[in-house]
N, C-alpha and C positions, 0 to 999 in steps of 0.2 A: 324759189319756194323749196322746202326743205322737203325732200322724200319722205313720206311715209312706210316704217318696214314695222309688216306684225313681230310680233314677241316668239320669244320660244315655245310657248303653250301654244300658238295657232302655227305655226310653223312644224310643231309634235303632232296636230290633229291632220294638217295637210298632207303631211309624209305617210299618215296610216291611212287616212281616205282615198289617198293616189296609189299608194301598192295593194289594197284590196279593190280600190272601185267598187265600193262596197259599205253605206256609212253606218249599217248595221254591223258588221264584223270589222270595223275603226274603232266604233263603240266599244266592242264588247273587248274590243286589246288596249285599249286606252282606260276603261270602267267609266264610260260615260253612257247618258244617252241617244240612242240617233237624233233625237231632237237636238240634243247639244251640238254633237257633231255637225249638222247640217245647216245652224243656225252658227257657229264658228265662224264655217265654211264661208258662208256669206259673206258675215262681216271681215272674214280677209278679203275679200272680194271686190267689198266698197271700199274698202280703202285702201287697196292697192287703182280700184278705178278697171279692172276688165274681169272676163270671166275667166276662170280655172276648168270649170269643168261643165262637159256638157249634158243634160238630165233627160230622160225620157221615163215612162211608165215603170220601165222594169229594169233601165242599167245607166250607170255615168260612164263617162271615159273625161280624159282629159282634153283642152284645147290645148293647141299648140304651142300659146302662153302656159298655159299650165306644165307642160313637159317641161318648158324652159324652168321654169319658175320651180317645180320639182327638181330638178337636177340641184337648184342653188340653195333648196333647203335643205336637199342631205347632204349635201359640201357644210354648208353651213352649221349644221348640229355637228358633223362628225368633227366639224376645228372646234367647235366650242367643246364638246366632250372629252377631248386631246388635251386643251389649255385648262379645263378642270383638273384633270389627271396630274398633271406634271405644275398645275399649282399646286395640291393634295400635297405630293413630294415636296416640291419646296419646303412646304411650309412644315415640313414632321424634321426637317433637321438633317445635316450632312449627314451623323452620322446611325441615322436607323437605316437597316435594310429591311425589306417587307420581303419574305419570302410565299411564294406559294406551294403547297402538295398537297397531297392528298390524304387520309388521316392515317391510314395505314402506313403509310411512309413514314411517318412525322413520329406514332407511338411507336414502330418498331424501329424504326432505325436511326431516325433522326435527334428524340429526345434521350436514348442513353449516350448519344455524343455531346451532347449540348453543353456541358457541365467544359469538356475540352477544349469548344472553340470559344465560350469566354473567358476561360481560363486566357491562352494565347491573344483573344480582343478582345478585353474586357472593355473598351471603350467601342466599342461594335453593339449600338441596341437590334438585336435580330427581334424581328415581329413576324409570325404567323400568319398565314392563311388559309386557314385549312378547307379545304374544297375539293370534287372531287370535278369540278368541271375547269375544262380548260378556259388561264384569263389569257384576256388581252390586255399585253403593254402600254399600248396605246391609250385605253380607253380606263382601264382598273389599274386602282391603285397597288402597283405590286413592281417588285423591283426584277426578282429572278425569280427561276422555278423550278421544281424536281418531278418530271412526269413521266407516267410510261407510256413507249408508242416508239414512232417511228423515225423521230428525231428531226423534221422536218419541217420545217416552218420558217416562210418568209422575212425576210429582215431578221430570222434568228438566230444565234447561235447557240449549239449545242454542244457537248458533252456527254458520251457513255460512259455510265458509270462502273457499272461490273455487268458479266452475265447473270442469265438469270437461271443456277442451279436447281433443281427441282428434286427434291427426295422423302423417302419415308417417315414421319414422325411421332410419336405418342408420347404419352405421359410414362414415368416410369413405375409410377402403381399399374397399370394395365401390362406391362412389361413383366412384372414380376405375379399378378395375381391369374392377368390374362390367360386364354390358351397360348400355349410356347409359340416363339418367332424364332425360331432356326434359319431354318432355309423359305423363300419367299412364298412357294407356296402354300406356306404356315396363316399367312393373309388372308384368304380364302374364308378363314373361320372367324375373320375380324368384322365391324362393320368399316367399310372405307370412304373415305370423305375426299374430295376436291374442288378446284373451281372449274366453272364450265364458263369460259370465255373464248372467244371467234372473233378474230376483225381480217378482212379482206385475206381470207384463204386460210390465216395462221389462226391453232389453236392449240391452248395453251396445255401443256403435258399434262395428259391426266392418266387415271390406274389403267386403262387396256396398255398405253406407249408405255408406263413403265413394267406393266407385265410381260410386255412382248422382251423387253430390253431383258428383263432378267430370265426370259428363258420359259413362261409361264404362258405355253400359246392357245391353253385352252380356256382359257380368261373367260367370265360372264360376265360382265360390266353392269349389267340392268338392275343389280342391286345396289349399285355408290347411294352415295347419297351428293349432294351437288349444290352447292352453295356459287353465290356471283360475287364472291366479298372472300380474299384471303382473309382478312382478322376475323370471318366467321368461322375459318377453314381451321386456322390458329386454335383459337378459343373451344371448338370440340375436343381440340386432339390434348390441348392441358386441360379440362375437364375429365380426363382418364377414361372415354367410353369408344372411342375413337381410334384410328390409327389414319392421318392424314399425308395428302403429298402439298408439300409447303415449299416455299423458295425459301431459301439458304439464307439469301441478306435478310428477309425477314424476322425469322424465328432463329439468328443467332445468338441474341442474348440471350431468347428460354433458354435456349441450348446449353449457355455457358454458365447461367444460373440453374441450372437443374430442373425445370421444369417441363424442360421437354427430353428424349433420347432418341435417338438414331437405332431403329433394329437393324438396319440393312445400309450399308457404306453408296450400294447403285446411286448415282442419281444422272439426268438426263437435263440436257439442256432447252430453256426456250429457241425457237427460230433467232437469229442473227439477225436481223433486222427488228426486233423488238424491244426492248432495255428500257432503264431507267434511264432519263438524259437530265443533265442539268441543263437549263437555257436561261437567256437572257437576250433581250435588244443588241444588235451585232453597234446597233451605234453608241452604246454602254458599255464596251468590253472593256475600257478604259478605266471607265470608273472605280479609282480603288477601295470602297467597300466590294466590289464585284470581283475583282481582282484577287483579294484576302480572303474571301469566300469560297471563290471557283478552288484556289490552290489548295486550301483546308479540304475542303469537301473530294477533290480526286486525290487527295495522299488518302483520306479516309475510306473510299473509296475501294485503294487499292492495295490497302490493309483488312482488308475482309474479303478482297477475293481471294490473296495467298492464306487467308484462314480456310477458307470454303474445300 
């Protein structure tokens, strides 16, 4: 007699009804209703032939067939989810690379080189991903990736790209029309922008670290202004109203196109443990689109640090 195995739909509904134990909050992560949920439930039930779970007034849990049977359905999604992924790839052609970052990466830094590395691989289709959340190899379609953090992660490998330089910046109509920028305590009469980000202890240089740096200890901070987004940070300070503290890789093409100026040469570095890293699957290092890629990207890399 030929086993009966439910489908991926009831197999999806068991996995969110066993980690919630709960078929109203299954529901509402699935956009079903409890009644679907529970009436599912069932029918994997009769046709696997035992019970999954056990129900009273006010709470399920699972039976001990159910554990079992939970464990092999998220084995079981997580291979099917893998074998869609890396058929995805197959099927887009040896040679595209999907890359992922984030968009700030991609408009500042990544698209004024773009014209170079197909220049060199013009038989190299690079594809985009722009996002700000971290993918997974495994499961997303994505070949490599340019993220900031801490360069750690399982089965991957990484790449630091450059430090991350932290300095003064504005437009050069605010330069010239502005109150004068002599000496730093000249800021003082600016409005000043940065980003306010924090992960596990480290935070990212903002105006009191570079006031202290340049000598300016009696700093008031409580006027910045504070954005979570450098391209918001960017985008004041060439807007002309502004005088921002921006990273170096970022806004060096305003820089070299005129859009933005340097009043003040200081700049301060992020913590050592945080950077841009290139990664990819440590079991893809091979692969030579990754290969051509990783080599372009760290010569490029580290041709804008000895710029910086």
């Amino acid at each position: 007699m030929t086993l009966q195995i439910p489908g991926t739909r009831a197999l999806k509904v068991f996995d969110a009804a066993s980690r919630h134990l709960n078929f109203s909050r299954a529901a509402a992560e699935l956009g079903l209703t409890p009644a679907a949920v529970s009436h599912q439930i069932k029918e994997t039930e009769d046709q696997l032939g035992m019970a999954l779970f056990v129900r009273n007034s006010r709470s399920i849990r699972l039976t001990e067939a159910g554990v079992v049977f939970h464990e092999a359905a998220v084995e079981a999604l997580d291979g099917l989810a893998k074998a869609v992924t890396r058929a995805k790839k197959l099927s887009r052609g040896v040679m595209q690379l999907k890359l992922t970052l984030d968009g700030t990466f991609a408009s500042k830094w990544m698209v004024p080189r773009l014209d170079r590395f197909r220049a060199k691989w013009p038989d190299i289709d690079l594809r985009f991903d722009i996002s700000y959340d971290l993918r997974d190899f495994d499961h997303d379609d994505v070949d490599i990736a340019v993220r900031f953090g801490a360069g750690k992660y399982p089965g991957v490998t990484t790449h630091r790209l450059f430090d991350n330089v932290i300095f003064p910046v504005c437009s050069p109509r605010l330069l010239k029309s502005g109150p004068p920028l002599k000496v730093p305590r000249d800021l003082l009469r600016h409005t000043l922008v940065h980003i306010e980000w924090s992960r596990q202890g480290v935070t990212w240089p903002n105006w009191r670290m570079w006031m202290a740096a340049a000598g300016v200890e009696d700093f008031d901070d409580s006027r910045c202004v504070l954005f979570t987004s450098s391209s918001y940070v960017t985008q004041a300070a060439i807007e002309g109203s502004v005088v921002a503290l921006c990273d170096f890789s970022m806004v060096a093409t305003d820089l070299s196109e005129g859009r933005l100026v340097r009043p003040f040469d200081l700049g301060i570095k992020m913590a050592p443990e945080y950077a841009y890293h290139l990664a990819y699957p440590t079991a893809a290092a091979d692969d030579p689109r990754i290969v051509l890629f990783r080599e372009w990207i760290l010569e490029e890399a580290r041709q804008a640090s000895l710029e910086s």
